[in-house]
Each structure stands twice: as structure tokens, then as C-alpha cells.
C-alpha positions as CSV (number, residue, x, y, z in Angstrom):
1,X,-18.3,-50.4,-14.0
2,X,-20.9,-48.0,-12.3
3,X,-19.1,-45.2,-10.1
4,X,-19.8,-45.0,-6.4
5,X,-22.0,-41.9,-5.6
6,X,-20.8,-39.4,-3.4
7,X,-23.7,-39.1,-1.8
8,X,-26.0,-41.6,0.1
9,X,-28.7,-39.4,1.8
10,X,-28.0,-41.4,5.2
11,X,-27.3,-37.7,6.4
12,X,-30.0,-36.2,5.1
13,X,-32.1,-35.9,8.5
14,X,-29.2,-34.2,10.2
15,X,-27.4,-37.3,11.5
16,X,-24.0,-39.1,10.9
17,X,-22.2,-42.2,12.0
18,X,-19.0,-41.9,13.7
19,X,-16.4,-44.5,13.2
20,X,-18.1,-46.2,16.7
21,X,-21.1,-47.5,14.8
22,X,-23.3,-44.6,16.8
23,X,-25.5,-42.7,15.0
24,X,-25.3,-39.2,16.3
25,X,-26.6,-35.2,15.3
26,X,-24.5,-33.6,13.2
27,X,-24.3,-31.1,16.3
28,X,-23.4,-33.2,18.3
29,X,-20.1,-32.0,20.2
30,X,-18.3,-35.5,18.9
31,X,-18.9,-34.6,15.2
32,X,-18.3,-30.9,16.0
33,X,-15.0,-31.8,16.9
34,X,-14.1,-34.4,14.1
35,X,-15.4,-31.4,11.5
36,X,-12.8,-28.9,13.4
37,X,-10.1,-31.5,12.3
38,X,-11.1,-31.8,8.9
39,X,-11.5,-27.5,8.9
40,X,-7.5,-27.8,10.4
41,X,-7.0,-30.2,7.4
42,X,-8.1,-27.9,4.5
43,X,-6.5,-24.8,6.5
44,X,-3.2,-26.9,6.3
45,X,-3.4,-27.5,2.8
46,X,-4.2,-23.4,1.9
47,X,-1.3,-23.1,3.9
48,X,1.0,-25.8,1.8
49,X,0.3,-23.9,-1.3
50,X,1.2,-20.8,-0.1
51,X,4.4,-22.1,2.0
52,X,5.9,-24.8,-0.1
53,X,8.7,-25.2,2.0
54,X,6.8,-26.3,4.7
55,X,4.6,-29.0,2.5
56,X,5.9,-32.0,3.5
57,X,5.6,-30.7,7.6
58,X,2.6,-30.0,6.8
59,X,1.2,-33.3,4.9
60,X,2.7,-35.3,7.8
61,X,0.4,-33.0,10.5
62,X,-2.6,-33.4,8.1
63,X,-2.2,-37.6,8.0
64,X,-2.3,-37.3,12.0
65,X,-5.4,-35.1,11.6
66,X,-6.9,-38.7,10.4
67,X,-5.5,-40.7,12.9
68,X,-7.3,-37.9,15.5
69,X,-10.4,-38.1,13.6
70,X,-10.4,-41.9,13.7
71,X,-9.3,-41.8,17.9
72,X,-12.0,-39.6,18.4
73,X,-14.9,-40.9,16.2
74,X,-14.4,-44.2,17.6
75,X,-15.2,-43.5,21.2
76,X,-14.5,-46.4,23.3
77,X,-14.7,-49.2,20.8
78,X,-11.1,-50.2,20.2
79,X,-9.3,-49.9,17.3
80,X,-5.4,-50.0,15.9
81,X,-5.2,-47.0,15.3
82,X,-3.0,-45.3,18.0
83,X,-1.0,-41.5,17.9
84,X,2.2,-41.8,18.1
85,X,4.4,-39.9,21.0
86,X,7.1,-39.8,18.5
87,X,4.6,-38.0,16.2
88,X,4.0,-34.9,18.9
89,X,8.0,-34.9,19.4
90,X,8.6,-34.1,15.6
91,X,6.4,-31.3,15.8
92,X,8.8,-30.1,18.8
93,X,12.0,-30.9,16.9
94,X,10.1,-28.2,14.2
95,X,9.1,-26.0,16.3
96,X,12.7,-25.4,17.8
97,X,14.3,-25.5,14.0
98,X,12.6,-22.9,13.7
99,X,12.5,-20.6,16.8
100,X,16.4,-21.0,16.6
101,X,16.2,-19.2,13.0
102,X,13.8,-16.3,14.3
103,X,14.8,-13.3,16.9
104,X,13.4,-13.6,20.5
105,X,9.7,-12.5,20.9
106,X,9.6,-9.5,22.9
107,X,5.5,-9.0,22.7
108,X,2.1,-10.2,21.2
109,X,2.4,-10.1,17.2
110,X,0.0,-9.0,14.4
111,X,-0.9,-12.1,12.5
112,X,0.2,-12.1,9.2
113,X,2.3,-9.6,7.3
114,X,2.5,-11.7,4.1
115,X,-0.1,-14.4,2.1
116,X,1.9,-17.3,3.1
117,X,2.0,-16.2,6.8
118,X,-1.8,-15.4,7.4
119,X,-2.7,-18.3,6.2
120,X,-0.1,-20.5,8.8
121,X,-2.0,-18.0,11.3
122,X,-5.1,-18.7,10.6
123,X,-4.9,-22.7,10.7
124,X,-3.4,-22.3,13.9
125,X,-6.3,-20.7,15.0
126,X,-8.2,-23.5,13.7
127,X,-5.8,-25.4,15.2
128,X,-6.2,-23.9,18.8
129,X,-10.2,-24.5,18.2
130,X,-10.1,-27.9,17.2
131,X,-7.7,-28.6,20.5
132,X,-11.1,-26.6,22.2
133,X,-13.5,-29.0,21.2
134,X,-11.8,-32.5,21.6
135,X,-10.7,-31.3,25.2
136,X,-14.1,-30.6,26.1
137,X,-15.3,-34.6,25.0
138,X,-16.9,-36.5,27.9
139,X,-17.5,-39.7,28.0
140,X,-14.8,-41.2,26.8
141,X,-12.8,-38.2,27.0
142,X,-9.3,-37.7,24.1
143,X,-6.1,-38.9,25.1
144,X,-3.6,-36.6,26.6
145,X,-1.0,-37.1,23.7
146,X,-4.2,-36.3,21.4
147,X,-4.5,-32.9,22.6
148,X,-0.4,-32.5,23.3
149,X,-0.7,-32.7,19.7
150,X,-2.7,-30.9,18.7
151,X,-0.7,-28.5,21.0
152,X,2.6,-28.3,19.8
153,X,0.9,-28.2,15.9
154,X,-0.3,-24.9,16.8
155,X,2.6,-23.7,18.2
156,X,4.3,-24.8,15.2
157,X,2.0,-23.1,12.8
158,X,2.8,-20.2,15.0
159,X,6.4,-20.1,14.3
160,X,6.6,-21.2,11.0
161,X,4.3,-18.0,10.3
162,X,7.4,-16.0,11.5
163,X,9.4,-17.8,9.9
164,X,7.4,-17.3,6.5
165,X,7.3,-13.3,7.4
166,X,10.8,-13.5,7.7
167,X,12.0,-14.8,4.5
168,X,9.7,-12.5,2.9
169,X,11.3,-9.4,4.1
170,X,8.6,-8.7,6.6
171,X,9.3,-8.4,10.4
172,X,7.1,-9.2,12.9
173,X,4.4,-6.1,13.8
174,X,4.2,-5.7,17.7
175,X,1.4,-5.2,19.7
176,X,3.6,-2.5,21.8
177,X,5.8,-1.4,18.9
């Protein structure tokens, strides 16, 4: 049996097809957006490694990456693929678990004051972008529980990077303190 090639040079001019059947530029803001998600993705999985006990949380937010990546790279055709509500509400159910575990914030932190932390910071900066780029879609634009989504995910990365200082023995580093 002959292996499928990675590669099949359809790209090779600087254009890609989204999951719409359009051929579009590889800059195109469409395909900018769907390569944030996948950037979120692989951030997500440094993160897993370095924060086991969030690895399943994690895994979960990285399937709905694809879900968002299919939503959004099909445009207007219409698929069965839909984003749960549900799916955004977990990530709330997390992101209080965790709060309620964690003192009050009292200022603007310093990201990351251990390994496992930085890197929760820095997907949810990654995070933050990718919600950047598939709010400013035109034509047809995301849907509102797409970016409540991806939302709540980076306020969850937020706290479970406080969390992660935490059980390491660090606190958080003020801005004013």
C-alpha cells in the first residue's frame, strides 16, 4: 500500500482552500484567522505538557478549536457542524472552580512566575488574538457563541495560570505591588 503524501503542492502559489470550496490567499483574513486557531491549538498542547492537571480541560478546548475552524472555513455553505452553548458554559463552570480556589485580584499581574504558568499565559494571548481575527470576519461574519468562546477560553487560561503559580509556591507578581 503506497502512503498518502503530506504534501500536494496545491499551496504552492500562495493559495489554500477553505472548507467552503473557495480558493483563497493564504493572507487572506479567513485563513489568518483559521491559522490563529490552529496557533491556540499547539499553544494548548505546550500548555498540557507543562500542566497535566489541566489535560483533559484542555483537549476538550482544543477539539472545539476544530469545530471553530470548520464554522469558520466554511463561510456560508452549511454544514453539521454546530458549537455547542453547553460547550462555552463548561468553560465557565472552570473558570469559577477555579477563581473560587485563588485569592481576589487586587491589580494587573505579571504573566508567569513558573513554566507551567507562562505557557497558560501565553495561549491565552493567542487565545485573545485568535478571538481578534474571527471578530473582524465580514461577509459572513462568526457567530456570537463562536467568539463567546473563544471568550471565556481565555479567561480560563487566565485563571488556571494562577492557579498553576499557586500550586507551585509562587504568588501572583502585581503591577502595583
Amino acid at each position: 500500500m503506497t502512503a498518502m503524501k503530506l504534501y500536494t503542492k496545491k499551496g504552492d502559489r500562495g493559495q489554500t482552500s477553505l472548507f467552503s470550496g473557495r480558493r483563497a490567499a493564504k493572507c487572506d483574513p479567513r485563513v489568518a484567522a483559521v491559522g490563529d486557531l490552529d496557533e491556540l491549538s499547539a499553544s494548548l498542547g505546550l500548555a498540557r505538557v507543562a500542566y497535566p492537571d489541566a489535560n483533559d480541560l484542555l483537549c476538550c478546548a482544543q477539539k472545539a478549536l476544530y469545530t471553530i475552524g470548520a464554522i469558520v472555513s466554511a463561510e456560508s455553505r452549511q454544514i453539521d457542524i454546530v458549537l455547542a452553548d453547553a460547550e462555552t458554559e463548561a468553560l465557565e463552570a472552570e473558570i469559577d472552580r477555579a477563581t473560587d480556589a485563588l485569592p481576589p485580584l487586587r491589580d494587573f499581574i505579571y504573566p508567569g512566575e513558573a513554566e507551567a504558568s507562562a505557557r497558560l499565559h501565553m495561549a491565552r494571548a493567542v487565545a485573545r488574538r485568535a478571538e481578534r481575527s474571527i471578530a473582524a470576519l465580514e461577509e459572513p461574519a462568526a457567530p456570537e457563541n463562536v467568539l463567546a468562546y473563544l471568550n471565556r477560553l481565555s479567561d480560563l487560561l487566565f485563571a488556571l495560570a494562577r492557579l498553576a503559580d499557586q500550586q507551585s509556591g509562587h504568588a501572583d507578581r502585581m503591577l502595583g505591588g
